[in-house]
N, C-alpha and C positions, 0 to 999 in steps of 0.2 A: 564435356563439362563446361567449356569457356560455352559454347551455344546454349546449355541450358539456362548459364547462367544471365545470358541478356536476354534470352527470352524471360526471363522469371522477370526483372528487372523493368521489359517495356511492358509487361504488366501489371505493374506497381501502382496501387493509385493515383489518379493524377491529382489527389489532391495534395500529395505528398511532395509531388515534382515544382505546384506553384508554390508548395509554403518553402520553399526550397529558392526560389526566385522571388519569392516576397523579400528572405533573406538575405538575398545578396543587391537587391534594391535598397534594403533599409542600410547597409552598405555603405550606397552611392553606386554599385554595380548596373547600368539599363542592359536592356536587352540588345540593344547597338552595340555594345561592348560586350558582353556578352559573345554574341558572334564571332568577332574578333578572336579571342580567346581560343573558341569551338573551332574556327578556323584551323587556327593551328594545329587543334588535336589529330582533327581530320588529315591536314597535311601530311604529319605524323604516320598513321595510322595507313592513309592509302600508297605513300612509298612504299611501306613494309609491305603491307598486301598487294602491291606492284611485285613486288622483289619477290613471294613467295609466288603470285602465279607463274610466275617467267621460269625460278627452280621447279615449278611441279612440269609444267608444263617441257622444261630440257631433259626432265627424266621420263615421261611419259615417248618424247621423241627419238631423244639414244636407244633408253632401254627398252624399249618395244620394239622397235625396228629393228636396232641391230641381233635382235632377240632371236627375230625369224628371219632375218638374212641369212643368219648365221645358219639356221637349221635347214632354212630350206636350199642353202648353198643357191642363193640366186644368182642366176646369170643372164647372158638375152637369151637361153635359150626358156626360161623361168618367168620371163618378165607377165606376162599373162597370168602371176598370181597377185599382180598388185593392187585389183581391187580388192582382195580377201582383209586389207590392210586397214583401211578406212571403212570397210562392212565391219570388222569385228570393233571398231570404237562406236558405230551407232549401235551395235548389240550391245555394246554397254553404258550406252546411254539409259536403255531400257529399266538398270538396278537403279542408275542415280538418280530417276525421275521416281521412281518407286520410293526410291530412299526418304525424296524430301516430296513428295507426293503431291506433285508439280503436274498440275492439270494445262491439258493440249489449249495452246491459244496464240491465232494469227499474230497477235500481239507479244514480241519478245525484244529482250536487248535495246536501244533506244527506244521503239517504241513503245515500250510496254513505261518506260519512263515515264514520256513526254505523256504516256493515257494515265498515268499515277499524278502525273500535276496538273492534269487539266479535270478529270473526273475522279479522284479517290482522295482528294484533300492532303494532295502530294506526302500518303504515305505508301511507304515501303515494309515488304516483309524482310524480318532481320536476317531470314536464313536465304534470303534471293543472294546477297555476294556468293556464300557458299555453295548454291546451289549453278552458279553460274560458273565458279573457278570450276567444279569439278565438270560441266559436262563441256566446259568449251575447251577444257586443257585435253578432254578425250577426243573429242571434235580433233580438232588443229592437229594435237601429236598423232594421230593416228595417219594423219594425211589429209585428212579431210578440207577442201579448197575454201577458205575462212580466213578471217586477221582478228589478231585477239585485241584491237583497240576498243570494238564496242562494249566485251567482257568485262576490262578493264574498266572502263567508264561505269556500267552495270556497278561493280561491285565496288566502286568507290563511292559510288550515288549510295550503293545501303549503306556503305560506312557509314556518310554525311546522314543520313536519314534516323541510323541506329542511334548514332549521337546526340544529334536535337532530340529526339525520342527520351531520351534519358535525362536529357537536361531540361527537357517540358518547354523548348521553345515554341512559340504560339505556332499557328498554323501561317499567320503570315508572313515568316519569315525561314520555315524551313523548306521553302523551294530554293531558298539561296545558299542551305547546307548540303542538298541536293548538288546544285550546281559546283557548289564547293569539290566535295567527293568526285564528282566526273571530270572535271578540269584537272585537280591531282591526279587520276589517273592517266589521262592522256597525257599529262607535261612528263611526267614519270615515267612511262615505256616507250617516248620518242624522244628526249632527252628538249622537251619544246612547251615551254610554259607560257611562252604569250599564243602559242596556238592552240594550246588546254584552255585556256582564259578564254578566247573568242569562244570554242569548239561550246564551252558552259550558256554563251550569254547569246550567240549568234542560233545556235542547232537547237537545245533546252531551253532556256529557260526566255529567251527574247526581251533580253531586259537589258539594257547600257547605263542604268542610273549609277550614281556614285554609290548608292547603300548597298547595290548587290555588286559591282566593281572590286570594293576593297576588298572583302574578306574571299572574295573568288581568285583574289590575286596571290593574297597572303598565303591561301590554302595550297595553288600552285605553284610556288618557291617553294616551302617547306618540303614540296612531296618531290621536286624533281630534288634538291638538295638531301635529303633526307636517301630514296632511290640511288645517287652516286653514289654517297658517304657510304652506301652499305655495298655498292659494287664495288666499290673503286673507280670506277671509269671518270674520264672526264669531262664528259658531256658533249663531245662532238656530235655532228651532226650523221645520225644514220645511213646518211645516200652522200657523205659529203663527197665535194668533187675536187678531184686530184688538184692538186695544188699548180701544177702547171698548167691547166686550163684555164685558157683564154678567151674570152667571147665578149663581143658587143655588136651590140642592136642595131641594126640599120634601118634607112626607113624603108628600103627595096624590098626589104625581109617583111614587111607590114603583112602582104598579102598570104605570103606563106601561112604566118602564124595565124591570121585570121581563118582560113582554109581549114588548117587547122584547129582551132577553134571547133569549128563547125561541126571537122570530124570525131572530135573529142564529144563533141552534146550528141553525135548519132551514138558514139558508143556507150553513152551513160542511157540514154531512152532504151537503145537494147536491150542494156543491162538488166534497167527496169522493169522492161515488158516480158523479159527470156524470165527472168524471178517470179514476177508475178503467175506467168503461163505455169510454172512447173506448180509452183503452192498451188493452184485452181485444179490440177491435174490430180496432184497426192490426195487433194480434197475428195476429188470423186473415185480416187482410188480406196477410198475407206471402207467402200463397200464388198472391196474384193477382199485386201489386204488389213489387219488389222494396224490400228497407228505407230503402233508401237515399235511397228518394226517398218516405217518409210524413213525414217534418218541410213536405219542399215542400206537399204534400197538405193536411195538418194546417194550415198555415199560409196557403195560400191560402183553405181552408173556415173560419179563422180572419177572414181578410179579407173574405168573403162576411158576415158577422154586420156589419160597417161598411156596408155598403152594402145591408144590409136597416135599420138604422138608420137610414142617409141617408133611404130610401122612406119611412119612415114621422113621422120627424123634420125636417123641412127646412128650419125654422126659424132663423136665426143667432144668436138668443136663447138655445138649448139647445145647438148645436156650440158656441159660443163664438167663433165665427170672421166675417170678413166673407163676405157672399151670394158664392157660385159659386168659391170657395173651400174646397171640401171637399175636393179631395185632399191638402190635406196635412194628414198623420198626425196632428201638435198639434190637430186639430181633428175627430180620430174617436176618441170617449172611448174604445173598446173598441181599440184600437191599441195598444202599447207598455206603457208604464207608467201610462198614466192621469191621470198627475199635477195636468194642468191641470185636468180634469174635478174630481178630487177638493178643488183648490184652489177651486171655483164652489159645490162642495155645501157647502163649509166657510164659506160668505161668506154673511152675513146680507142685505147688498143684494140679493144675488143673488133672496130668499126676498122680502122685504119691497118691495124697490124696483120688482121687473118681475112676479114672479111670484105672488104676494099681493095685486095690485090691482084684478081684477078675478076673478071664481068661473069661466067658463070656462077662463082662461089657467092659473089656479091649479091648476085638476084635470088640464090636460094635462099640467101641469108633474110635477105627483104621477105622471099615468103615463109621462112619457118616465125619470123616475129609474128608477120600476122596471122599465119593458122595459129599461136600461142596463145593470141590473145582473145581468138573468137572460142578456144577453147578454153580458157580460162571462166569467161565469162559464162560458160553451158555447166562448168565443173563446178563453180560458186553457187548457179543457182540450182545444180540441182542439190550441194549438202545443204543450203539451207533453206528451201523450197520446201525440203523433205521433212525439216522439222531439227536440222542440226544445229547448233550452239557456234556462234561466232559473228566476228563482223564484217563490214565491206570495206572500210579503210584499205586493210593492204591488199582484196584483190583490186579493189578501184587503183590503187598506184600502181598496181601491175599490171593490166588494161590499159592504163596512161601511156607508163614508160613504153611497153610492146611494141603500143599502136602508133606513136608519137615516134619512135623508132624506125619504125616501118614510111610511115609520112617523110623523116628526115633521111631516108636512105633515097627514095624517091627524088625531092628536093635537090638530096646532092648529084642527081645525075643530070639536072637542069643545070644546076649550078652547084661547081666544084669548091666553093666558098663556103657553103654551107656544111654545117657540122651535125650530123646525126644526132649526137649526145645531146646536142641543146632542145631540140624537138622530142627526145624521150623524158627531158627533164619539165618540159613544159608542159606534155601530155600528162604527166604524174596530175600535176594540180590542176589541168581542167578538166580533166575525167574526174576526179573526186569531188571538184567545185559543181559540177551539174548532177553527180547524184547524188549527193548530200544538200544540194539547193544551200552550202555556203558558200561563197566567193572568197570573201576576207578570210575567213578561217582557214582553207583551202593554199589561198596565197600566202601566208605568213607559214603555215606548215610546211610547203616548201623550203620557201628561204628555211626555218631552221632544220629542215633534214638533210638541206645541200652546202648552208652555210655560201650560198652563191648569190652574192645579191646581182650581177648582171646578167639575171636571167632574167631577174621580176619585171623590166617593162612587157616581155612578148607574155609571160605567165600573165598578167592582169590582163594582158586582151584577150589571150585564149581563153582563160576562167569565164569574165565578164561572157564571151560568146559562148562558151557551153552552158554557161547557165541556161543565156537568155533560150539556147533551144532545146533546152530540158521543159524549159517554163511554158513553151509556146505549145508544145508535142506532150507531155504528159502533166503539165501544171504543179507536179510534189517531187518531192525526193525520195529515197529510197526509206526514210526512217518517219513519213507524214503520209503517206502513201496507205499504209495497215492501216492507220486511224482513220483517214479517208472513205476508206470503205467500210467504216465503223459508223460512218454519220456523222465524222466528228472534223470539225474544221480548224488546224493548228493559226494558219492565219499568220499575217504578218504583224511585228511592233507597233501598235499604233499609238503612239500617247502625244504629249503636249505639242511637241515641234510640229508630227505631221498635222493635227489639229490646225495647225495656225496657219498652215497651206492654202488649206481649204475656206474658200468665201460661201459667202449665205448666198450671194447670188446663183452661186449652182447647183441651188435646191429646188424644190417643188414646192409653190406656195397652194394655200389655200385660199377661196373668196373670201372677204372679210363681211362678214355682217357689223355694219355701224349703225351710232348712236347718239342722243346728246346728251347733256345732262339734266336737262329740263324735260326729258319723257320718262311720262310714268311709265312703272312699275307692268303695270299691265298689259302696256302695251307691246314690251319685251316676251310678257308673258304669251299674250295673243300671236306673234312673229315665230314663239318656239312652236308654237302647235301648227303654225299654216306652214313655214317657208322650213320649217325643219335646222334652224338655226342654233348656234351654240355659243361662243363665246360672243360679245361684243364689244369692237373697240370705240371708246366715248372721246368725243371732241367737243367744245366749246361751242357759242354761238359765232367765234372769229376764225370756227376749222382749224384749231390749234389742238392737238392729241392732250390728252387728260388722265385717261388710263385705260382699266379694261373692267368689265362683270365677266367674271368666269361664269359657266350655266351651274357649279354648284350652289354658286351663291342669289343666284336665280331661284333654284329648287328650294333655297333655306327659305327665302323669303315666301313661297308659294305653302309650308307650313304653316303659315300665320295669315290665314286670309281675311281675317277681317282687316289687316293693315294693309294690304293691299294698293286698295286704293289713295289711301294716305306718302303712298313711298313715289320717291321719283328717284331717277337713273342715279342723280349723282350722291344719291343716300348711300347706296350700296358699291360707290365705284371704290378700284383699289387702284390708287394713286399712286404706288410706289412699285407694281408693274414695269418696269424703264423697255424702251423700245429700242429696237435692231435698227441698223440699215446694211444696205447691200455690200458696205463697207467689210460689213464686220465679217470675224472668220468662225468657224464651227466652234472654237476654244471657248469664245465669245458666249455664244448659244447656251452650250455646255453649263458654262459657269450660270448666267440666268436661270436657266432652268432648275439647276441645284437649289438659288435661294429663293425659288418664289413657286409656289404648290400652285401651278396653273399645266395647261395641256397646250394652252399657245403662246406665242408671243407674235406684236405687230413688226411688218416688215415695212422701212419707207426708204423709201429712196433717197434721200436725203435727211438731216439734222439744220434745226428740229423738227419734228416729223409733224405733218400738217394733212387733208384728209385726202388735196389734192396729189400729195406725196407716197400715199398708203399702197402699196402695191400689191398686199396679203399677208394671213397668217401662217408662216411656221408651226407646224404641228412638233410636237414632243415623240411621237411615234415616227414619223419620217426621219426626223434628225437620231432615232436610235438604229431605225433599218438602215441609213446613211453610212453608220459607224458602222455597225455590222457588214457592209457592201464592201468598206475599209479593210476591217480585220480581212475578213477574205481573200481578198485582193492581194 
């Protein structure tokens, strides 16, 4: 009933929704306020819709699982039925996608966002939250290797979307109810509001201005305050770290962490390359298999990677769990979301108390991390290569911690100083900062999941360094990546500050055809037909600039030929044309060109600009491919 009834509602005339905003302008209400307001509601609204995917998604986990533990009395000798666990939630993905009749497309989850605000006039369908809580909670709870962060974000963006929708806000201001909805989502199921804030303005929507800032902040207080109030919890940080842990940065530790670094951006490009290979794969698998059933596929061959795990790890030291207790899910790190697993890597007992006391336990311990994590990363992409519901936040933290883990147990046999824990904490954020191509967002998400800020000097070099060899080796992230091979270029921030960077001198000039103001008309005429010439800049009898004849106003006058011969250059010149010099920066340009309908403008080397000074014309199309080369970039 509630979903019919917004559907009824976002098809409401839109001329109903402005005489509705005319109303609250005659008021004194704008649409800046406005915002604000909606803000809120949104805040509101995706707490609670936090709060219910997290209960659908605890009862989809308990009760399913402990469902058929129970029945099928698993034990290790059983454990070989665990991919039946995560096949039978992509089987029933099959009804939900029927349900809300959800056509197959490269494009899901962030991406399908971030392609709704750059090509579909950043709208959303109202039944996408819905259609997303129900298949990522069957995804995740089933087992399926996934983190429900980008879910989350998903169906907070419809919120913010369904709302402006209803409230008839213009089109150019609901990318920032958009961002609203996904920021409360994120601050909400990770108990981390300035990391929802970036995660909106850094990953979607690429915008720092104060207009989209405020109400994306407002939005993300309300929903993580909103989120406790109805848990109860108090908003510690997810991964925080024991209170008695101790750490500071050294600068002997630089190289580590750099090293590190390093190996965090190879395991983000794998990441990317192993996802992308399997989606290309299922692609050509279409023609064996119908689509419909590669999430099932994807996710039992996902469940396969737990149970070659089991084989070779059987220890209860390493699951976490008591003996013959392996099927259930809490205790196969490559299952679900990991969490526990990444709660073990994070725990210094864990390093010091069992696994550090003796040199064999300790080295197999170093390799059950890293076959974890290179299994992890095979088990993510094949559920959602396959076509499954979910996001890469919390396998990327759990590829971080693993791997970062593995590195710091290493480290510590160099050196007895070093602490494991700190390198699986630092691995978290620069495995998620290179494949999500955030840095900042990546790093503040940290701090508030560990509540540790003396980790953040070695986390800012490691991040900054996986990015940079994410960026270098595969150029996108994991969520710009889909669009990429869509034809579509997300591109980076580019507006006023970077503009003022940029000098005219690192452009491509054109030859300038000149002129004075004592030559006829004709004779310009006669120079377009031989030399192929087009704009011309006019100077004095003293080589002092004057202004310019654009060739339209060339062509206007070539209408009226019998005046012809009666006109001279500075009949026709436009004076109020103003010239560049090498000085000035793109912003500069920019703004020119906005106020004055011309295709060039003169470039001199010097003020005031003189003929000996004239060094070329700036084209209007070079300074737009210029910008576009920017975006890109």
């Amino acid at each position: 009933m509630a979903l019919r009834f917004v559907q009824r509602v976002a098809k409401m005339p839109a001329i109903w929704r402005l005489r509705a905003l005319q109303a609250l302008a005659r008021w004194g209400v704008r649409e800046e306020t406005l915002l604000i307001i909606l803000a809120v509601l949104i805040g509101l609204s995706a707490g609670a819709s936090v709060w219910v995917f997290e209960r659908v998604l605890h009862l989809i986990d308990q009760g399913f699982f402990l469902f058929f533990t129970q029945k099928l009395h698993a034990t290790t000798t059983h454990f070989w039925l665990l991919p039946l666990f995560p096949a039978l939630g992509g089987l029933a993905l099959i009804l939900v996608r029927r349900a809300f009749r959800m056509e197959y497309s490269r494009l899901h989850g962030i991406s399908a966002i971030l392609y709704a605000l750059i090509r579909r006039a950043s709208t959303l369908r109202p039944t996408m939250g819905l259609e997303t809580l129900f298949a990522s909670t069957l995804t995740i709870g089933t087992g399926g290797s996934a983190g429900p962060e980008a879910p989350i974000a998903v169906i907070g963006s419809s919120v913010g979307s369904t709302i402006g929708r209803l409230a008839g806000i213009s089109r150019r201001n609901t990318p920032t109810l958009i961002g609203c909805g996904a920021a409360a989502g994120i601050s909400a199921i990770f108990s981390a509001p300035i990391a929802g804030v970036l995660f909106a303005m850094e990953v979607m929507l690429r915008d720092f201005s104060v207009r989209t800032f405020t109400p994306i902040v407002i939005s993300s207080v309300i929903s993580t305050v909103m989120f406790q109030t109805i848990t109860g919890e108090s908003g510690s940080g997810l991964f925080a770290s024991p209170a008695d842990l101790s750490y500071h940065f050294t600068f002997h530790e630089m190289p580590y962490y750099l090293i590190l670094g390093i190996l965090c951006g190879g395991l983000a490009v794998g990441f990317t390359r192993i996802l992308e290979a399997v989606e290309k794969s299922f692609d050509r698998l279409n023609k064996i298999l119908p689509r419909a059933l590669h999430p099932a596929l994807g996710a039992a061959l996902s469940g396969a990677c737990g149970v070659i795990l089991i084989l070779l790890f059987s220890h209860d030291a390493y699951l976490g769990g008591p003996s013959g207790q392996f099927a259930a899910k809490s205790y196969v790190p490559v299952f679900a979301t990991g969490y526990p697993t990444i709660h073990r890597a994070l725990d210094p007992q864990w390093y010091t108390g069992k696994l550090l006391a003796t040199g064999d336990l300790g080295m197999l311990s170093m390799t059950f991390l890293a076959t974890v994590c290179l299994l992890k990363v095979l088990a993510t992409s094949l559920t959602l290569g396959s076509g499954g519901s979910g996001g890469v936040f919390a396998p990327s933290l759990f590829i971080g911690a693993t791997g970062g883990g593995a590195v710091g147990m290493i480290v510590h046999r160099f050196n007895p100083a070093a602490d494991p824990t700190s390198y699986a904490l630092v691995g978290m954020g620069a495995v998620l900062a290179a494949a999500i191509q955030a840095p900042l967002m990546a790093i503040m998400l940290l701090f508030e999941l560990t509540r540790n800020y003396q980790i953040m000097l070695p986390a800012m070099l490691a991040a900054v360094t996986a990015t940079l060899i994410q960026q270098v080796i595969v150029k996108d992230g994991l969520y710009t990546l889909p669009l990429c091979h869509e034809g579509i270029r997300v591109g980076a921030p580019v507006g006023v500050s970077h503009l003022r960077r940029v000098g005219i001198d690192s452009q491509m000039l054109k030859s300038p055809c000149i002129a004075t103001a004592n030559d006829p008309i004709a004779a310009l005429i006669e120079r377009l037909q031989q030399d192929n010439a087009t704009d011309f800049i006019v100077f004095d009898t003293s080589a002092r600039y004057l202004g310019m004849v654009p060739l339209d106003d060339v062509k206007d006058a070539m209408l009226a030929p019998e005046s012809i011969p009666l006109l001279l250059t500075g009949d026709i010149l436009r004076s109020d044309v103003p010239p560049l010099t090498v000085a000035d920066t793109l912003e500069t340009a920019f703004e020119s060109f906005s106020r004055y309908e011309v295709d060039c403008l003169p470039v001199f080397s010097a003020s005031p600009g003189t003929a000996d000074t004239l060094l070329g014309l700036l084209m209007r199309s070079d300074l737009m491919r210029r910008y576009h080369a920017e975006l890109s970039e």
